[in-house]
C-alpha positions as CSV (number, residue, x, y, z in Angstrom):
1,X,-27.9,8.7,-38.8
2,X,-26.0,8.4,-35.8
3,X,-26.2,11.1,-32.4
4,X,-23.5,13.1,-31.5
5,X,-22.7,10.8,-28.3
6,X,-23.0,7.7,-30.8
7,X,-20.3,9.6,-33.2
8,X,-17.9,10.2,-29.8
9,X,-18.3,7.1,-28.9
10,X,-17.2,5.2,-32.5
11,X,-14.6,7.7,-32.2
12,X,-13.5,6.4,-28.8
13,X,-13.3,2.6,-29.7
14,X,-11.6,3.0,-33.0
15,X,-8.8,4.6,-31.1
16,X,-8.6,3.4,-27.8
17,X,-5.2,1.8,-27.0
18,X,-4.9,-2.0,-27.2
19,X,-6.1,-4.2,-23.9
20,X,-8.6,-1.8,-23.2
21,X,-11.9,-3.1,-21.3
22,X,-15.3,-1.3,-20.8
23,X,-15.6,-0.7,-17.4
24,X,-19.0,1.2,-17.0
25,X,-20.9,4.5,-18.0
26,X,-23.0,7.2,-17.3
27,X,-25.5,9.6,-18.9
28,X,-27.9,12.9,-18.3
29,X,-29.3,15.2,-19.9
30,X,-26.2,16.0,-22.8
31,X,-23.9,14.3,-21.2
32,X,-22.4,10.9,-21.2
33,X,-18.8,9.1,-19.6
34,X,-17.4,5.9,-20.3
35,X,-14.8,4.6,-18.3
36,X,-12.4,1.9,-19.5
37,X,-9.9,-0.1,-17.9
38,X,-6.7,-2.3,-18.6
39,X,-4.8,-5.6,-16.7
40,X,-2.6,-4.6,-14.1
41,X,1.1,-4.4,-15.4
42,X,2.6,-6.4,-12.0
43,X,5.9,-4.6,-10.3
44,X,5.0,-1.6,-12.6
45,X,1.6,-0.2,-12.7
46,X,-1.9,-0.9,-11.4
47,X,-5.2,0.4,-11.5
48,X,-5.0,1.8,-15.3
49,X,-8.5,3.7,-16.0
50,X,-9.8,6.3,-18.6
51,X,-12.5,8.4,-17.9
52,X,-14.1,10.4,-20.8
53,X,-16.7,12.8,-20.1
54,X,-18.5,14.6,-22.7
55,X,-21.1,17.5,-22.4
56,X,-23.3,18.1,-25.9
57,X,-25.5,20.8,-24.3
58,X,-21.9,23.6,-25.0
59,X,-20.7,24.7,-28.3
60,X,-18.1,23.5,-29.4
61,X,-18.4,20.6,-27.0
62,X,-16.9,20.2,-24.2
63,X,-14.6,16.7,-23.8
64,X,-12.8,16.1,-20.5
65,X,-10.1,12.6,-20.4
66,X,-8.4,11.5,-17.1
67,X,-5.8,9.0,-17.1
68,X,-5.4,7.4,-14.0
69,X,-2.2,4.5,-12.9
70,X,-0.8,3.9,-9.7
71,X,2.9,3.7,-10.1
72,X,4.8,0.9,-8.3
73,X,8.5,1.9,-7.9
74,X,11.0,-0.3,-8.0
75,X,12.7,-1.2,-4.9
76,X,16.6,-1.1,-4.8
77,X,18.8,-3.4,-3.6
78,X,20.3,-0.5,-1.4
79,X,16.5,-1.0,0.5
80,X,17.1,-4.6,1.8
81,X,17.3,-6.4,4.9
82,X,20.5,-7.7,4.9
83,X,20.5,-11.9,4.4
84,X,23.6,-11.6,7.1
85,X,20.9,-10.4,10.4
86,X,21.5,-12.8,13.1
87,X,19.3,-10.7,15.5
88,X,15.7,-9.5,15.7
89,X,14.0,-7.5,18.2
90,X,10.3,-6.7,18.5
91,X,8.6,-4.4,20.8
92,X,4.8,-4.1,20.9
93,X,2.6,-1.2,21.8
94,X,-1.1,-1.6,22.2
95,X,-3.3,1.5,21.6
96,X,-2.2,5.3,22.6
97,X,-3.5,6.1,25.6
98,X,-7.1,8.0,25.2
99,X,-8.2,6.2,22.3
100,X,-10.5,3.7,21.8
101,X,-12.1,2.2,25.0
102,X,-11.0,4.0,28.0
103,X,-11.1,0.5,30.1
104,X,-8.5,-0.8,27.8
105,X,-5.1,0.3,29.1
106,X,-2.3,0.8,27.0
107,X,0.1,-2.2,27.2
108,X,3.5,-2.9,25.8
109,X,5.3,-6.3,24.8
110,X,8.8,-6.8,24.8
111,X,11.3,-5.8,23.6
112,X,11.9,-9.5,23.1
113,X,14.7,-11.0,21.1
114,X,14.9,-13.6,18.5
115,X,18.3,-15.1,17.6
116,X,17.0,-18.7,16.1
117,X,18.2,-18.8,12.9
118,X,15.4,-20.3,10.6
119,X,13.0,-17.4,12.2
120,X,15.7,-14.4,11.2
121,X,15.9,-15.9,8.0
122,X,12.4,-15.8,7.5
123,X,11.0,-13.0,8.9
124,X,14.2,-11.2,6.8
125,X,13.1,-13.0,3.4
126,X,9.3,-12.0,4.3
127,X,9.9,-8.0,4.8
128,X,12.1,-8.5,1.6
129,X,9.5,-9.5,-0.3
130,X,7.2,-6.7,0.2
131,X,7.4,-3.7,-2.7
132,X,7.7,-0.4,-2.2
133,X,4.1,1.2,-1.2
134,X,2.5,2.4,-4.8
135,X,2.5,5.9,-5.2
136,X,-0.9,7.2,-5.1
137,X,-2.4,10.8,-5.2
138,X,-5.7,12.5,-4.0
139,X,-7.7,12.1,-1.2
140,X,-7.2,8.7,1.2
141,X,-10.0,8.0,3.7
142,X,-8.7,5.7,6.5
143,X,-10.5,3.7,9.1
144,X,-10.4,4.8,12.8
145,X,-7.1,4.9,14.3
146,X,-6.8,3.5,17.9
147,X,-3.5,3.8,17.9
148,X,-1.0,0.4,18.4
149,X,2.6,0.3,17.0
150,X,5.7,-2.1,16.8
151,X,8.9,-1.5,15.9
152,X,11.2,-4.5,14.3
153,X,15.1,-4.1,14.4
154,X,17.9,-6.4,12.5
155,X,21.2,-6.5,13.7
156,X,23.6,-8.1,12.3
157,X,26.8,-10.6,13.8
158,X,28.8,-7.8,14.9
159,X,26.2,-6.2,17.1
160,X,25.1,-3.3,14.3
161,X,21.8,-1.9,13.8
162,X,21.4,-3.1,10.0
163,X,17.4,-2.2,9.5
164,X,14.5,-0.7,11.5
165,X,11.0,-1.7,10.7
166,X,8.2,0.8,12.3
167,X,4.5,-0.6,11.9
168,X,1.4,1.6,12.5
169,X,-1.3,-1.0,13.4
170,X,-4.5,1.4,13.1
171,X,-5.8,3.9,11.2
172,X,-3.6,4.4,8.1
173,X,-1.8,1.3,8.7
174,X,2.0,1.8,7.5
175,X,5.0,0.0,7.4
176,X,7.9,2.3,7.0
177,X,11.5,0.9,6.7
178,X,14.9,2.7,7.5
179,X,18.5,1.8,6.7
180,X,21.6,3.0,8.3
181,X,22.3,5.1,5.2
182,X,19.4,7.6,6.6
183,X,17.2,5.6,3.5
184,X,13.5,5.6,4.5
185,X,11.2,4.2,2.6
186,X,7.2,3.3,2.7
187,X,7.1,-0.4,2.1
188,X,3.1,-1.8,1.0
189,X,0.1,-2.7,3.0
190,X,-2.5,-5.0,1.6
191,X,-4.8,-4.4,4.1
192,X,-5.2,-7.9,4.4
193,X,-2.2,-9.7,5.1
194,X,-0.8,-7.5,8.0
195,X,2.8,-7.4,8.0
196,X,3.4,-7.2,11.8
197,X,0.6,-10.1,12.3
198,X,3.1,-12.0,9.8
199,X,6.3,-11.1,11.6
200,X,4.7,-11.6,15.2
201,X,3.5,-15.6,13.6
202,X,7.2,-16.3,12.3
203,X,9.0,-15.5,15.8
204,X,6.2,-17.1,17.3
205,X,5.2,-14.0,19.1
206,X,1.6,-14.7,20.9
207,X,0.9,-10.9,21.1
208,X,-2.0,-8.6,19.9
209,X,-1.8,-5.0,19.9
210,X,-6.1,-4.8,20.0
211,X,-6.5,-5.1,23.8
């Protein structure tokens, strides 16, 4: 004869949605969770989970479900560089004064200007590349932010403004993108591949902002 938490947990397999993976557990005293898990849906969602928890020591039992998915929005065409920048500038600040080690002094590079061609196309191709930031909810925990910023403008032949690219280096590292429309959007961070450590690399930029 099977226990309740074997009953819940046929239950739980015969209908779980296709794809699903078992992705770990948990039990005390009347209580069990399962947590399952499905492939990333590239462009569209990641991070697909289900969390059952069940507590046997209440009548009628008790059954808590969380569905969790980060969203990745779609990025419109309205929220790229334009292929037509001829310019780019870059300035470079190090850390905000007061953080981090007080013998470092706060330094800034630039503003220095790229007009070579093969670079503008690259770095412009590169920051277009990059989705939208996923949407995610709850609590974030970030690592310590010394400060250390850089801002990226694209102008175009005629001189306009046609982008603005501000990177937060530290901390909560962000990379946040505005248009001339007034369009601002949060544009993803790996935490891996730095974006501004890209862009400095393609304009051949020797500068770091940790010094």
């Amino acid at each position: 004869m099977q226990t309740v938490p074997e009953t819940l947990q046929a239950g739980l397999d015969a209908y779980l949605p296709a794809g699903a993976t078992a992705d770990g557990w948990g039990s005390g005293p009347g209580s069990f969770n399962r947590m399952y898990s499905w492939l990333d849906r590239p462009g569209v969602l990641v991070g697909r989970q289900l969390i059952v928890q069940v507590d046997t020591t209440r009548q009628p039992i008790l059954v808590r479900v969380d569905a969790y998915a980060t969203w990745l929005p779609i990025r419109p065409p309205t929220a790229l560089v334009p292929t037509a920048t001829t310019t780019i500038t870059v300035t470079l600040h190090t850390k905000s004064p007061g953080l981090g080690d007080q013998a470092v002094p706060a330094r800034t590079f630039g503003p220095a200007t790229v007009t070579d061609r093969s670079r503008v196309d690259q770095v412009v191709a590169l920051v277009n590349r990059v989705p939208i930031a996923a949407v995610r909810e709850g609590v974030i925990n970030c690592p310590a932010d010394f400060g250390g910023t850089m801002e990226v403008i694209f102008t175009g032949p005629t001189g306009i403004v046609t982008a603005r690219l501000r990177l937060t280096l530290s901390g909560c590292s962000s990379n946040q993108l505005e248009m001339p429309d007034g369009t601002s959007l949060e544009l993803a961070n790996d935490g891996v591949n730095d974006l501004g450590d890209r862009i400095r690399g393609l304009l051949g930029l020797n500068w770091t902002w940790q010094t």
